[in-house]
N, CA, C and O atoms as a GROMACS GRO file, in nm:
protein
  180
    1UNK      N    1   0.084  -0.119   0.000
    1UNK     CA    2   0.000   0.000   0.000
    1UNK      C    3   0.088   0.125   0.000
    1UNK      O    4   0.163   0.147   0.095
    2UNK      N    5   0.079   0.205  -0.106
    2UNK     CA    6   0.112   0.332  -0.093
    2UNK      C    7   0.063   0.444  -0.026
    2UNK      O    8  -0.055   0.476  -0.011
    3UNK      N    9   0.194   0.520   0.025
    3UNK     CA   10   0.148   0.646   0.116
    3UNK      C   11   0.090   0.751   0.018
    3UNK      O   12   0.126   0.746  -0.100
    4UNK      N   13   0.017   0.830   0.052
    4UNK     CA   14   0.007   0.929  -0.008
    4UNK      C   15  -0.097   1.036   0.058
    4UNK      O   16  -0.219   1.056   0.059
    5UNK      N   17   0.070   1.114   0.133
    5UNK     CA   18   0.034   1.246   0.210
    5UNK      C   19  -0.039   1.319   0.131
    5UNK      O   20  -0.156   1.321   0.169
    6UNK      N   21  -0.017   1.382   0.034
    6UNK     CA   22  -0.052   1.488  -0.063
    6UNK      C   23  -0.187   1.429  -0.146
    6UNK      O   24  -0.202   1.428  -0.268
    7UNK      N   25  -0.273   1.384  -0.052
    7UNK     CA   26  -0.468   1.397  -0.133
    7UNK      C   27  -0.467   1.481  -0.108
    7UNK      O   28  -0.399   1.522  -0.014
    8UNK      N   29  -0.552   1.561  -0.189
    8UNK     CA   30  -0.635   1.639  -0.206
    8UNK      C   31  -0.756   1.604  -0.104
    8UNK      O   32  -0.805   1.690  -0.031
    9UNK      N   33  -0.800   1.462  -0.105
    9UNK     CA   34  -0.922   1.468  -0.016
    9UNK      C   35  -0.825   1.480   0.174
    9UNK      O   36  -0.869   1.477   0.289
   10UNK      N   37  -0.718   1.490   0.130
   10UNK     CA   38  -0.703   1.506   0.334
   10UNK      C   39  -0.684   1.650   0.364
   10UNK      O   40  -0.612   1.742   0.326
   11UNK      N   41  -0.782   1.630   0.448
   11UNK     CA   42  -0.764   1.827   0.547
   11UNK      C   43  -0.696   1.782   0.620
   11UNK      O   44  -0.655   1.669   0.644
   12UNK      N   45  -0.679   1.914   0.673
   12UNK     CA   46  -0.583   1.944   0.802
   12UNK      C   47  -0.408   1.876   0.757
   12UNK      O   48  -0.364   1.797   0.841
   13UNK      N   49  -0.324   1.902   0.645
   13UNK     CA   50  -0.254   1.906   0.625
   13UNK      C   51  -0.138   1.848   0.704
   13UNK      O   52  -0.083   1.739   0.687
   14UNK      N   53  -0.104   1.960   0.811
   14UNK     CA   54  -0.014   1.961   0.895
   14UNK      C   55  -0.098   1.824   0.978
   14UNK      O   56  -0.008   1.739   0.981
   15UNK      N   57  -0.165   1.789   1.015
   15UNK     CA   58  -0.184   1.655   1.094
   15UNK      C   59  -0.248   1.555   1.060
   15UNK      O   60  -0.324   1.500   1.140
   16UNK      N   61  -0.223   1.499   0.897
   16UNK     CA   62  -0.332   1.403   0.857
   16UNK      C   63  -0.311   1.259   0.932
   16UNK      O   64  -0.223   1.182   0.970
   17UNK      N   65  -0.499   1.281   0.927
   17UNK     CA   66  -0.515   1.135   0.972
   17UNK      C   67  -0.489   1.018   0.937
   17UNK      O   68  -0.448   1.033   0.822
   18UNK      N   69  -0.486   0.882   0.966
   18UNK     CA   70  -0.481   0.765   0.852
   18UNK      C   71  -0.627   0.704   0.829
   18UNK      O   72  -0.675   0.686   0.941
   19UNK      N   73  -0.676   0.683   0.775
   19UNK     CA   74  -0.789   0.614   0.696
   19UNK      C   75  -0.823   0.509   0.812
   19UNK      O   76  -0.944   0.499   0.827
   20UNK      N   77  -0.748   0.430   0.897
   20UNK     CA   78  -0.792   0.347   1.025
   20UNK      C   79  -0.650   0.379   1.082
   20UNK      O   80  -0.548   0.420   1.026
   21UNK      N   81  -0.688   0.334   1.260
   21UNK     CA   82  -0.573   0.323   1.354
   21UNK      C   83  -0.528   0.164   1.250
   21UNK      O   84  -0.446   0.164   1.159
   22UNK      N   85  -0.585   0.078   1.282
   22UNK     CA   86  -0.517  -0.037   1.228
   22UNK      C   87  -0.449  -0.070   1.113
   22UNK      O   88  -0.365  -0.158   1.096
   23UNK      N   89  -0.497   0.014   1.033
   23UNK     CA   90  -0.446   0.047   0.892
   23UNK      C   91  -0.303   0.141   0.885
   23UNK      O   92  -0.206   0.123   0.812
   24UNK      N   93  -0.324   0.236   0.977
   24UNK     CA   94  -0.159   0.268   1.050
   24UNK      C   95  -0.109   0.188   1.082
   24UNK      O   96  -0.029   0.138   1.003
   25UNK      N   97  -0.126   0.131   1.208
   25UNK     CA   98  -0.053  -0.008   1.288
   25UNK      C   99   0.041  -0.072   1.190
   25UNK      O  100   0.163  -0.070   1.199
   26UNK      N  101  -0.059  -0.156   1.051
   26UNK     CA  102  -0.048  -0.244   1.028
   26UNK      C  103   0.081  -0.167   0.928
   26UNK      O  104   0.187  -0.229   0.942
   27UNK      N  105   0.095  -0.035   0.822
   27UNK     CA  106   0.182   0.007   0.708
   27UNK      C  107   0.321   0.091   0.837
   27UNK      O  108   0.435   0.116   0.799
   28UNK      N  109   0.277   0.117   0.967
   28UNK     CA  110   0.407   0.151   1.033
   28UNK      C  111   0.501   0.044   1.124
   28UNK      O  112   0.623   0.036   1.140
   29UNK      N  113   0.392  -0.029   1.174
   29UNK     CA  114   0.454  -0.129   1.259
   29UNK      C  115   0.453  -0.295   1.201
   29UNK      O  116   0.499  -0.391   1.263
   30UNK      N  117   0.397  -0.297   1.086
   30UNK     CA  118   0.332  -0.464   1.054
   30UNK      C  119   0.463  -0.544   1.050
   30UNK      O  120   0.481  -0.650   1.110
   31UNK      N  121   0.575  -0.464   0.953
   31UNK     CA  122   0.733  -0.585   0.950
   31UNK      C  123   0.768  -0.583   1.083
   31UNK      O  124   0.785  -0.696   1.129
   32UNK      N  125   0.789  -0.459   1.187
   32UNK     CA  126   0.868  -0.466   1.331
   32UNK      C  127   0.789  -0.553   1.379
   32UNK      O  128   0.844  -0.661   1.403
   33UNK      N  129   0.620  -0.546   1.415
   33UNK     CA  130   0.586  -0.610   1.505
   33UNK      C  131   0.598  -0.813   1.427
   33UNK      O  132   0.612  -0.910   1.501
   34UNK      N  133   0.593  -0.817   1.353
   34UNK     CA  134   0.623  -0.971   1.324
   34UNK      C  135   0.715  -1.037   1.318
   34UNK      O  136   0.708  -1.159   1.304
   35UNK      N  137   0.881  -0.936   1.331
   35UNK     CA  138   0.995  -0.953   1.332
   35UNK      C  139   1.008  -0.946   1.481
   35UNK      O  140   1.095  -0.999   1.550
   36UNK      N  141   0.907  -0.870   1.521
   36UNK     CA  142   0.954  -0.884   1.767
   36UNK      C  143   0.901  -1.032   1.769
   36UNK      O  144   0.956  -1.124   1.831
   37UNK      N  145   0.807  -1.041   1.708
   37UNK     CA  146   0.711  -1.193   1.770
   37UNK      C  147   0.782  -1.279   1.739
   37UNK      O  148   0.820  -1.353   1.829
   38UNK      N  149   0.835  -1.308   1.585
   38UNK     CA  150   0.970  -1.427   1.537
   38UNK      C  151   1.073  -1.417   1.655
   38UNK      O  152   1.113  -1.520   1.708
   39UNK      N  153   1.126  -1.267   1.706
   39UNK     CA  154   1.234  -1.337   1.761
   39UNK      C  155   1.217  -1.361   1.886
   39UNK      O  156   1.311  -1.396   1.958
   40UNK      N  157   1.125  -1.350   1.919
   40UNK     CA  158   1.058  -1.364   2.085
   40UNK      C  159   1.042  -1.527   2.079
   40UNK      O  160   1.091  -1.612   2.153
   41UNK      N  161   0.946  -1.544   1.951
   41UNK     CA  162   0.964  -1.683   1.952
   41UNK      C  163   1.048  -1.812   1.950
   41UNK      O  164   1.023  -1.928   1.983
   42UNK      N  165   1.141  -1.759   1.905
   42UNK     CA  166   1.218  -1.840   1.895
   42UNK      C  167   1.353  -1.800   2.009
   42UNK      O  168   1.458  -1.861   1.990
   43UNK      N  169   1.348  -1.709   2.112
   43UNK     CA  170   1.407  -1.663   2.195
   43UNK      C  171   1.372  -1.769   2.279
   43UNK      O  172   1.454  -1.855   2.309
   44UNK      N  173   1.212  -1.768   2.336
   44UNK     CA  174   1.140  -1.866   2.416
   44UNK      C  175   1.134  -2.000   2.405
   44UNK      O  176   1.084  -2.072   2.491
   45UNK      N  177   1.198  -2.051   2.267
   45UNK     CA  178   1.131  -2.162   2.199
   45UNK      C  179   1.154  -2.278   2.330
   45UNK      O  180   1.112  -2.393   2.319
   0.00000   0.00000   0.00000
């Protein structure tokens, strides 16, 4: 999924929102958080 700061449909410029929290989560954190859980897992194994 591509970013794309510069719609036209987003107001408020200086603080756009994302389309969902999870939909953030998932395009800022989705590789870190599955790369903590792999190595947790296999830390614990």
């Amino acid at each position: 999924m591509a970013h794309n700061n510069t719609s036209p449909e987003s107001e408020g410029s200086a603080a756009p929102e994302p389309p969902t929290l999870s939909g953030w989560f998932a395009s800022h954190f989705g590789n870190w958080a599955s790369d903590y859980v792999e190595m947790r897992a296999t830390r614990y194994e």
